[in-house]
C-alpha positions in Angstrom: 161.9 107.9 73.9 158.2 106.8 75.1 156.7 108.6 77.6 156.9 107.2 81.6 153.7 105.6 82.3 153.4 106.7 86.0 154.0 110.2 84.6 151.2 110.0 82.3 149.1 108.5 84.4 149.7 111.1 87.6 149.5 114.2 84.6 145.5 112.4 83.5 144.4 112.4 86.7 145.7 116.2 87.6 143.4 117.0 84.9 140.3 114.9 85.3 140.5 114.4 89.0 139.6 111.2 90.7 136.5 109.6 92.1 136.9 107.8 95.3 134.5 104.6 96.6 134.2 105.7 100.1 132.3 102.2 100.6 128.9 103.6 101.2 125.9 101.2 100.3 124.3 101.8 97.0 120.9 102.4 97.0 119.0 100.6 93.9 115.4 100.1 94.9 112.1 102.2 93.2 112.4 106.1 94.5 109.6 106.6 96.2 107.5 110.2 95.9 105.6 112.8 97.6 102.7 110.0 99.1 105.5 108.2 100.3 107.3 110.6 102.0 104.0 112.3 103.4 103.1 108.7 104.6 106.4 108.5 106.1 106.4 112.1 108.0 102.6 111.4 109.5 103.6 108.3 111.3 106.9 109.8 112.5 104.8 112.1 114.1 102.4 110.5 115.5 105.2 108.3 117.1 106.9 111.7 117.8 102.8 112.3 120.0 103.6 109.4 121.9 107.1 110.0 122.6 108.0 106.3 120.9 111.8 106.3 119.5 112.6 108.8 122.4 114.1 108.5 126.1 111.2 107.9 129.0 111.0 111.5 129.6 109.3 112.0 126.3 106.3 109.2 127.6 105.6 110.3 130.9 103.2 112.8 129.5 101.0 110.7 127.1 101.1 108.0 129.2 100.3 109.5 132.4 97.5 111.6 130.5 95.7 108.3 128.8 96.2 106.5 132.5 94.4 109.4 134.0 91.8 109.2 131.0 91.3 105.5 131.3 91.2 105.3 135.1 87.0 105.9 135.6 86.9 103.7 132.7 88.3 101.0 134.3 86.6 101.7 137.9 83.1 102.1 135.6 83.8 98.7 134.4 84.4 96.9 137.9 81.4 98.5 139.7 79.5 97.1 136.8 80.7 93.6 137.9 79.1 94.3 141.1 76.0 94.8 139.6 75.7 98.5 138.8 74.8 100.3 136.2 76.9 102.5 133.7 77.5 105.5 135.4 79.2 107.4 132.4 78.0 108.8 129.7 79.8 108.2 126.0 79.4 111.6 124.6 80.3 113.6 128.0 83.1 111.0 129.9 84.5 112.9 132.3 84.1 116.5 131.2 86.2 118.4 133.7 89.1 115.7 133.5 88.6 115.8 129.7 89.3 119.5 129.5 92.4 119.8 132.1 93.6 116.4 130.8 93.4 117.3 126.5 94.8 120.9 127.7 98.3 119.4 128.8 98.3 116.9 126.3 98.2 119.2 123.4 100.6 121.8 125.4 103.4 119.7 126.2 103.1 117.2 123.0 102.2 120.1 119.8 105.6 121.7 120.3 107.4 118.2 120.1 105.8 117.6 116.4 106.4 121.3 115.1 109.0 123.9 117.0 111.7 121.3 117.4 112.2 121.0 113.5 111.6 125.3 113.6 114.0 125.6 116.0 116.7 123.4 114.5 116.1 125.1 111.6 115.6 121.6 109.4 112.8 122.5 107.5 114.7 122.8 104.0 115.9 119.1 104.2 112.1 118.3 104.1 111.2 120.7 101.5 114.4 119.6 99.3 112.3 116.1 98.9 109.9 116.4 96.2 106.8 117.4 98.5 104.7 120.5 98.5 104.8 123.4 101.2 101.2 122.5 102.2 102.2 118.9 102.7 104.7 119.4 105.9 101.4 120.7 107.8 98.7 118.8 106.7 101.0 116.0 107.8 101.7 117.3 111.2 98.0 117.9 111.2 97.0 114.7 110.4 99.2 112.8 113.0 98.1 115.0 116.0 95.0 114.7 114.8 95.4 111.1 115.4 97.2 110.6 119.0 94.7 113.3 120.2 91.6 110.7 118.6 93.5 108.0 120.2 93.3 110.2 123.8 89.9 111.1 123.5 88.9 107.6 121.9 90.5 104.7 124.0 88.6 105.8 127.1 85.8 105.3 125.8 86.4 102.2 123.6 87.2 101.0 127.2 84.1 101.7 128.9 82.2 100.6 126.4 84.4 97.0 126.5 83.8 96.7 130.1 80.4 97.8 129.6 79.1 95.2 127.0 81.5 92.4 129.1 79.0 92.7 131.7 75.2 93.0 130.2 73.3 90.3 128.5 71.5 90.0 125.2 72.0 91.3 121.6 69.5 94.2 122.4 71.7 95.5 125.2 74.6 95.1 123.4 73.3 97.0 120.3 72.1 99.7 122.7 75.4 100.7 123.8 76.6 100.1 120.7 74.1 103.2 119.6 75.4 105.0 122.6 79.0 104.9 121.7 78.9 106.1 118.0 77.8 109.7 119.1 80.5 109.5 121.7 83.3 108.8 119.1 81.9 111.8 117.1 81.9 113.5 119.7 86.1 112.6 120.5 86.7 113.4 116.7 85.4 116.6 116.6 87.4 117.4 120.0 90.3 116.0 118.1 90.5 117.9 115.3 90.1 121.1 116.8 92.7 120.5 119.4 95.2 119.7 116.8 94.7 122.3 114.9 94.6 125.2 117.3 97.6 123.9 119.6 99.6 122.9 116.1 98.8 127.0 115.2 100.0 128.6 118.2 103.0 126.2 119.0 104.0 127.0 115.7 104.4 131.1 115.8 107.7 129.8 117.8 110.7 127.3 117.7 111.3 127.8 121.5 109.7 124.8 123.0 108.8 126.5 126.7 106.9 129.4 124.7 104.7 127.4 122.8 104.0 125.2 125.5 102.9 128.1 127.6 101.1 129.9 124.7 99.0 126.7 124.1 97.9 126.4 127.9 97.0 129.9 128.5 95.3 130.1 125.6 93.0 127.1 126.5 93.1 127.6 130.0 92.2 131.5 129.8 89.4 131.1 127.2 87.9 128.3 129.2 88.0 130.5 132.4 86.8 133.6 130.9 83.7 131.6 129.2 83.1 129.8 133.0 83.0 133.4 134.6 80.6 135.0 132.2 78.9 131.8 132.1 78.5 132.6 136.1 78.0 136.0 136.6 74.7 135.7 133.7 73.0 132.7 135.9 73.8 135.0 138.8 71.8 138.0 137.0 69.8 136.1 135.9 68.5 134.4 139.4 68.6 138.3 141.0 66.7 139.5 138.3 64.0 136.4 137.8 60.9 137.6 135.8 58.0 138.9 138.2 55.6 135.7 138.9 57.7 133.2 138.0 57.0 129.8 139.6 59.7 128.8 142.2 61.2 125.3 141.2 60.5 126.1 137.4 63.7 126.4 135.3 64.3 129.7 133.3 64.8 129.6 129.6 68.9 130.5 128.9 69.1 133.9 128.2 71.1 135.1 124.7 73.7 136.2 126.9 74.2 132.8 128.9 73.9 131.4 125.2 76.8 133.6 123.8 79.0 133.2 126.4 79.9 129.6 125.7 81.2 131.1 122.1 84.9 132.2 124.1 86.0 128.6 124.6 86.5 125.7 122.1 85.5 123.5 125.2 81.8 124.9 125.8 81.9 125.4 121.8 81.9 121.3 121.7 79.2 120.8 124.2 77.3 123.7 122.3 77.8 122.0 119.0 77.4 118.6 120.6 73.7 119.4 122.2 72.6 121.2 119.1 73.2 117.9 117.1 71.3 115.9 119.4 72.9 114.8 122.2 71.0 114.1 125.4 73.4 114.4 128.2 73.0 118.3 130.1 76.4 119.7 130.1 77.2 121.7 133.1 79.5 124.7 131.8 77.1 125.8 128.7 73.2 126.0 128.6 71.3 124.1 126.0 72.0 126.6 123.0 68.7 125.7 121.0 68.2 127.2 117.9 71.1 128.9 118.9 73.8 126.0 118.5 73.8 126.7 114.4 76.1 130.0 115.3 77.7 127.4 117.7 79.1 125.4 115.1 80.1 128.3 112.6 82.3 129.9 115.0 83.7 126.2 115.1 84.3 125.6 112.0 85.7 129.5 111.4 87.9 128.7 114.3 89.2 125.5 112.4 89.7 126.9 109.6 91.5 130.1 110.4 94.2 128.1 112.5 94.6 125.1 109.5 94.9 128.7 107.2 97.5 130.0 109.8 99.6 126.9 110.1 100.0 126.4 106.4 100.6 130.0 106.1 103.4 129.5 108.8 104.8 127.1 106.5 105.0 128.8 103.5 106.9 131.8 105.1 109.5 129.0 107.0 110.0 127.7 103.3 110.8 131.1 101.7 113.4 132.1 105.1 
């Protein structure tokens, strides 16, 4: 007697099991690698910077910050069609508003590109894709980097639009043009450093509020305590003015007024930026001289210790 085909066929399939089309789309294109994917996580977070793809909340920062940033551009640019001169400089816009300005920025926005995805605990869905530990930071890195250029950059850009709109003849124009480039370096070198060391310290924790907080009071506490040394050496230095000394004549800085702009990444820019050239006076560090090479090296230790520190953070997330 032959065998009952629906018997057969319910006895295969208790054995093999059965695979079911569930109706999800095939995917058939070229698979991408790690450049892709480390292309695709920089702007993501750049976006992420700007609070683009999000609700309005996550833009009222950024885009109250670049207003604020762009505002004496803009009034810059219509006194000048009244027939005034530039009255900022490219390579010190606005320090004070720089400083308070860059110091919220990087408070509020660093957490948003690096303790959510801690705290949600969604690192090993990045590091399942075929990228590298060091890649997730250098990433993050590099997009901060970028919306903390495009902060520091656009003001500028902007003044020196509304600058060039209203003089005449190619030597003007080239002169601002000269003006500017030190300016942008200037931004760049703010930018970087920024990114890194808010990146750093938002990263030691996947609560949002801490990092925020850690960032500020960092920034806010070094710049104070640089300010106050800063001001208690000129005051020494005034009550204690070398005997004869002409009234009206400026005293050299002393090597303590020099090292106390070392405690802040802010008078560690306007050292580094003086002792590379630049003309302007800045009014929260004395003209370091000679004095600007140890300046930079504390700079660039600075940089590299927190770049160092954020791809070590990394590489214990991966192994958690």
């Amino acid at each position: 007697m032959p065998a009952d085909p629906a018997v057969t066929a319910t006895t295969a399939t208790a054995k093999t099991g059965v695979i079911h089309d569930l109706g999800y789309r095939r995917y058939d294109g070229p698979r991408l690698g790690r450049a892709a994917i480390i292309r695709a996580l920089i702007w993501h977070s750049f976006r992420s910077a700007f609070g683009l793809g999000r609700g309005a909340k996550a833009k009222i920062v950024p885009a109250v910050a670049l207003l604020a940033l762009c505002l004496p551009a803009a009034v810059n640019a219509f006194a000048m069609s009244r027939g005034n001169p530039r009255l900022l400089p490219y390579d010190t816009y606005q320090p004070e508003l720089r400083v308070f300005v860059m110091t919220v920025f990087v408070a509020v926005q660093a957490p948003e590109l690096v303790s959510r995805d801690l705290r949600s605990r969604v690192l090993p869905l990045y590091f399942a894709r075929p990228i590298e530990t060091i890649d997730y930071p250098l990433a993050k890195f590099a997009a901060f980097t970028g919306a903390c250029a495009v902060m520091m950059e656009a003001p500028l850009l902007l003044l020196y639009a509304g600058t060039i709109a209203n003089v005449h003849g190619g030597a003007a124009v080239w002169a601002e043009t000269k003006a500017l480039i030190p300016g942008l370096l200037v931004g760049l070198m703010w930018s970087v450093v920024l990114a890194a060391i808010s990146l750093f310290l938002a990263s030691l924790t996947g609560r949002r509020a801490f990092a925020t907080g850690a960032v500020a009071i960092f920034f806010l506490l070094t710049f104070t305590l640089s300010e106050i040394l800063l001001q208690v050496e000129n005051t020494t230095a005034v009550g204690k003015g070398p005997v004869g000394s002409l009234p009206g004549l400026a005293a050299a800085p002393s090597l303590a007024e020099k090292v106390s702009g070392l405690f802040s990444p802010f008078t560690l820019f306007d050292g580094v930026r003086m002792w590379l050239g630049g003309t302007t006076e800045a009014d929260n560090v004395p003209r370091p001289g000679g004095f600007g090479a140890v300046y930079a090296l504390v700079l660039l230790v600075l940089l590299v210790l927190c770049l160092g520190g954020l791809a070590a953070r990394y590489r214990k997330a991966r192994l958690s």
